[in-house]
C-alpha positions as CSV (number, residue, x, y, z in Angstrom):
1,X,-15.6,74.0,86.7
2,X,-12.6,72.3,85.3
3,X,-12.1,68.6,86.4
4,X,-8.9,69.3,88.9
5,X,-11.3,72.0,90.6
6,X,-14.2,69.1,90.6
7,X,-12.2,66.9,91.9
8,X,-10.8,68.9,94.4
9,X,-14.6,69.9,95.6
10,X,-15.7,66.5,95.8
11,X,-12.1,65.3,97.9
12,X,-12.4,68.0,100.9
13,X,-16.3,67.0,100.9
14,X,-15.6,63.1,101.5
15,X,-12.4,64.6,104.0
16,X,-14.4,67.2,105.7
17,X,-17.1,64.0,106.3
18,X,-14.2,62.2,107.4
19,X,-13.0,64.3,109.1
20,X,-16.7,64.9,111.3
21,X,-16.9,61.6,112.5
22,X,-13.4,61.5,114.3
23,X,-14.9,65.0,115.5
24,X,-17.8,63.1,116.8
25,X,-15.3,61.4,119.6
26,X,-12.6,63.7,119.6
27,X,-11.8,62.7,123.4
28,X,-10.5,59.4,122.2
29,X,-7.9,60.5,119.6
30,X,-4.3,60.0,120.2
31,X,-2.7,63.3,120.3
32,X,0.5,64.1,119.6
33,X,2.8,67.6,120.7
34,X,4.3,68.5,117.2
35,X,5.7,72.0,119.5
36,X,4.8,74.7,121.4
37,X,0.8,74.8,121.0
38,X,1.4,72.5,117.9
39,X,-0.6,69.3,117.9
40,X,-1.5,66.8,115.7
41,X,-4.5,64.1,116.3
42,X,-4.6,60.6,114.4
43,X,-7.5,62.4,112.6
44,X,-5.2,64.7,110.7
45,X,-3.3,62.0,109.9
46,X,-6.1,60.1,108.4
47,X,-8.2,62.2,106.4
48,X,-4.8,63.1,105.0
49,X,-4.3,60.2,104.1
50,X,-7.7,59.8,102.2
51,X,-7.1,62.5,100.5
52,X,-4.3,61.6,98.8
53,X,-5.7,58.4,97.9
54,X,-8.7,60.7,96.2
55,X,-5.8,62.7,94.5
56,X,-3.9,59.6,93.3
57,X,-6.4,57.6,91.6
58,X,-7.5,60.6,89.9
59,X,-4.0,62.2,88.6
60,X,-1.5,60.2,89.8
61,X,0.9,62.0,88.0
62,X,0.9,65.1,90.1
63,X,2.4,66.3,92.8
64,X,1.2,66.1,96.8
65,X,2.8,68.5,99.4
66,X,0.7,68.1,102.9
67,X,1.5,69.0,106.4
68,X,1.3,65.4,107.9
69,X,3.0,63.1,105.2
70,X,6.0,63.5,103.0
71,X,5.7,65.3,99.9
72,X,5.5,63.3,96.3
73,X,6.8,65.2,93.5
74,X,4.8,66.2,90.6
75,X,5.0,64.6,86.9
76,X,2.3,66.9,85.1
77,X,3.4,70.4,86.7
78,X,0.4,70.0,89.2
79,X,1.1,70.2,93.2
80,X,-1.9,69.7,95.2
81,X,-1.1,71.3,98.6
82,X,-3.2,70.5,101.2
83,X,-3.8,70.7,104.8
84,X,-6.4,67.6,106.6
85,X,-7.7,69.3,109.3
86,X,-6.5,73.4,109.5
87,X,-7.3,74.2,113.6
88,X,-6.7,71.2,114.9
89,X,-5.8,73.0,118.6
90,X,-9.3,73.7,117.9
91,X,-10.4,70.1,116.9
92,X,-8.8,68.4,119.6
93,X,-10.6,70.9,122.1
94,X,-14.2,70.6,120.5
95,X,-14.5,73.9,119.3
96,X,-16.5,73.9,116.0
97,X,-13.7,76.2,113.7
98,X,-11.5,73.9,111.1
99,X,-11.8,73.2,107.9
100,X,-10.2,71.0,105.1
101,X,-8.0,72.6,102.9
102,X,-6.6,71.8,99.3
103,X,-4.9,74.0,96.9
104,X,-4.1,73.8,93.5
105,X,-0.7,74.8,92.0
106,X,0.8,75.1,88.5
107,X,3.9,77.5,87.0
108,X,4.4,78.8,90.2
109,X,0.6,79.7,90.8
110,X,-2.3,78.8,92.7
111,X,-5.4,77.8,90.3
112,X,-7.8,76.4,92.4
113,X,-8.5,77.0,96.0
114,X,-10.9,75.1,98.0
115,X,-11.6,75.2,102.2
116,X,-14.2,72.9,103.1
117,X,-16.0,73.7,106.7
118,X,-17.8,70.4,107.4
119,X,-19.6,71.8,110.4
120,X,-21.6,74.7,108.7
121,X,-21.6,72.4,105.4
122,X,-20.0,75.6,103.8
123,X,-17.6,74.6,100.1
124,X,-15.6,77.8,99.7
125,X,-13.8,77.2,95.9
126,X,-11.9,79.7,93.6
127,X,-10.9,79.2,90.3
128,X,-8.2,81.7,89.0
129,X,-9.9,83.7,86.6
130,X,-12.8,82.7,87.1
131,X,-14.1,83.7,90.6
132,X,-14.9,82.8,94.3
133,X,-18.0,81.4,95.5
134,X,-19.5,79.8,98.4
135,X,-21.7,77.0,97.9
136,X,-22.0,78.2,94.1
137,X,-22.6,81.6,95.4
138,X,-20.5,84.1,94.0
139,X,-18.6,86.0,96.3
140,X,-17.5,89.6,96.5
141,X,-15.3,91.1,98.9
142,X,-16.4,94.5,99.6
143,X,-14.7,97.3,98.0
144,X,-15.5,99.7,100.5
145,X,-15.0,98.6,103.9
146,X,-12.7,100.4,106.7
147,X,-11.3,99.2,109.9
148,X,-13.7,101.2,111.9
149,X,-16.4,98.9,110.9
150,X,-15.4,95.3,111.0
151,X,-12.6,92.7,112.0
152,X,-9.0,91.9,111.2
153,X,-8.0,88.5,111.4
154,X,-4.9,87.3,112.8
155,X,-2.5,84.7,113.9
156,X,0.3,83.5,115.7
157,X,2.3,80.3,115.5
158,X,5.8,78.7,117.1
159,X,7.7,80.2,114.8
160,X,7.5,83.6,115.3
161,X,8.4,85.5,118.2
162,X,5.3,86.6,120.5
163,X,6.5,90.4,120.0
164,X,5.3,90.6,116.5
165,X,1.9,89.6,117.0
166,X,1.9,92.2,120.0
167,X,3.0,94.7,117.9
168,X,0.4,94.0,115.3
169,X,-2.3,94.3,117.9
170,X,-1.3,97.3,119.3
171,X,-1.2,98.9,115.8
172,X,-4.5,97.6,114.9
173,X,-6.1,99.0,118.3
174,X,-4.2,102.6,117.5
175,X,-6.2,102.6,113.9
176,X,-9.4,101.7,115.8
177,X,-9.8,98.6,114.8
178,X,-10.5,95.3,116.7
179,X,-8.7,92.1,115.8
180,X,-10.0,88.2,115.8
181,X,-8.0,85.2,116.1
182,X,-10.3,81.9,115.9
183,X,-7.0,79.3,115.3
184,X,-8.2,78.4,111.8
185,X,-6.0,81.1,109.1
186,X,-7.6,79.1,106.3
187,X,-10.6,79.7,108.0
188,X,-10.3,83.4,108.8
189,X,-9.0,83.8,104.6
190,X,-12.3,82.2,103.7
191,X,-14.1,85.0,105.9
192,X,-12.1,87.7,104.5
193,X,-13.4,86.5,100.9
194,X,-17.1,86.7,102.2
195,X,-16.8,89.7,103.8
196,X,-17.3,88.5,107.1
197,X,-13.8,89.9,108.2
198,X,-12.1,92.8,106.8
199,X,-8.7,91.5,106.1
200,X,-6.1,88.9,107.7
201,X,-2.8,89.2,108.7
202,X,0.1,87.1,110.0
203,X,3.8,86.9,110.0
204,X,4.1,83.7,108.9
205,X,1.9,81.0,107.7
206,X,3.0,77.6,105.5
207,X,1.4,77.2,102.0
208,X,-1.1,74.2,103.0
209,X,-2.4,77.1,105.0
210,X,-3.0,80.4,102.9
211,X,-2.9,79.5,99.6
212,X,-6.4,78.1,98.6
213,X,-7.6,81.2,101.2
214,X,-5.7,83.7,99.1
215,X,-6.7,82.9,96.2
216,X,-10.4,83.1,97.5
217,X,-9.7,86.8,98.7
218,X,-8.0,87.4,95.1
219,X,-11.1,86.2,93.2
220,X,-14.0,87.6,95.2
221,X,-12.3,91.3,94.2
222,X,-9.9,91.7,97.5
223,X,-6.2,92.5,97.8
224,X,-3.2,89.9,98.4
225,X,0.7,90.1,98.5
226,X,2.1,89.0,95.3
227,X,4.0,85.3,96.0
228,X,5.7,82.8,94.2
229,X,3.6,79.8,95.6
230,X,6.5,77.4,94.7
231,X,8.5,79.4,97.8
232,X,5.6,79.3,99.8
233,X,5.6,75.6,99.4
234,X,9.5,75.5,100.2
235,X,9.3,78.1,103.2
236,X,6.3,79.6,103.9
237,X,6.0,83.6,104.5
238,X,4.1,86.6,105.4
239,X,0.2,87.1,104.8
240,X,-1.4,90.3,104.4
241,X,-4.7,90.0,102.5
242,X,-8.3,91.9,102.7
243,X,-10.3,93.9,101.3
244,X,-9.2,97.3,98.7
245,X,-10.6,99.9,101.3
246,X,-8.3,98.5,104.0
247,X,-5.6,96.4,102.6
248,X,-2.9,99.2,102.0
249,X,-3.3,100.2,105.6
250,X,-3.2,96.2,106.4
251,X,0.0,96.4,104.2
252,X,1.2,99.4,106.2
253,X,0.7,97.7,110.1
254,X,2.4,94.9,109.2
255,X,5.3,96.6,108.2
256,X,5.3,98.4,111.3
257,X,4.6,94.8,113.2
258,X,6.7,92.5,112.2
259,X,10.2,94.5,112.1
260,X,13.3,92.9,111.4
């Protein structure tokens, strides 16, 4: 493991153990509306803040972009993109689903992914080139699966319009498939790289969200969109990722969802 990747493994630990002890009391936190079913605890605000302490005395040359704090800009062509608590709607409501998200990005690339799920003490890391694995298990995202027999992932957020999502559901149920949405995409990505869901889709999602889990789905042997990650960091986009046996018909429903 490279030291960025180490580093980044041992960060999301000490967050995601942060992170558990605001859990803990999670009917104290101050929350905040950020939107429409948008929130944002003091918890998310504080392990992100912890981990860009961990990030700056380590390489304080590169780059930061989070969700709660304003981006610093990168010296050594490093961006560490990361997310404190991904699911906090599910946080603040005591449902054990979020995780602690950092990704890794360098010439317009993600190289190291890692989601953190303090609750099931589950370290989910890719390296590009050099595999996925959970808890130092490798992981393989199975070649052969087919909606009829498992789960797509999805999920919706204030900035799309509701009819998209509808659409994708309605196309999924016409290929006879079911569809999950737990309010964690980083998550749901992670489970797509074990195999515990077939694929994952959504119309739009913001980089401290997807990238780290795409990256996992790309290493463990699955299918992703090609992105720049520098746009993704600017603007967010689409996500289609899963396994080869279902990803071109992911490709194809989303297409049909999510029309212009």
């Amino acid at each position: 493991m490279n030291n960025r990747a180490q580093q980044a493994v041992e960060i999301a630990t000490d967050a995601g153990d942060y992170a558990l002890d605001f859990f803990k009391r999670v009917g104290s936190l101050k929350i905040e509306d950020k939107g429409h079913q948008d929130f944002v605890s003091e918890a998310d605000k504080a392990v992100e803040l912890l981990v860009r302490k961990g990030i700056e005395a380590a390489f304080p040359e590169d780059g930061i972009v989070g969700e709660e704090h304003a981006p610093k800009p990168s010296v050594s062509g490093y961006t560490w993109v990361i997310d404190p608590i991904d699911g906090t709607t599910n946080f603040i409501n005591n449902i054990p689903a979020w995780t602690v998200v950092i990704a890794i990005v360098k010439d317009d690339k993600t190289i190291v992914g890692v989601t953190r799920d303090p609750i099931h003490n589950e370290t989910y890391l890719a390296e590009r080139g050099k595999g996925a694995f959970l808890n130092g298990t490798p992981l393989v995202c199975p070649p052969g699966a087919d909606l009829t027999r498992g789960t797509v992932g999805t999920g919706f957020s204030n900035r799309t319009s509701p009819d998209g999502v509808r659409r994708l559901i309605n196309e999924v149920l016409d290929a006879e498939g079911v569809f999950h949405r737990n309010a964690s995409g980083a998550l749901s990505l992670a489970y797509v790289a074990a195999g515990r869901l077939l694929g994952y889709v959504e119309e739009h999602m913001n980089a401290w969200d997807c990238l780290a889990g795409q990256l996992l789905i790309a290493e463990a042997g699955g299918q992703i969109e090609l992105q720049s990650a520098d746009e993704m960091i600017v603007k967010g986009g689409r996500v289609v990722a899963g396994s080869k046996g279902v990803f071109d018909e992911l490709v194809r429903i989303a297409d049909a969802a999510y029309k212009p």
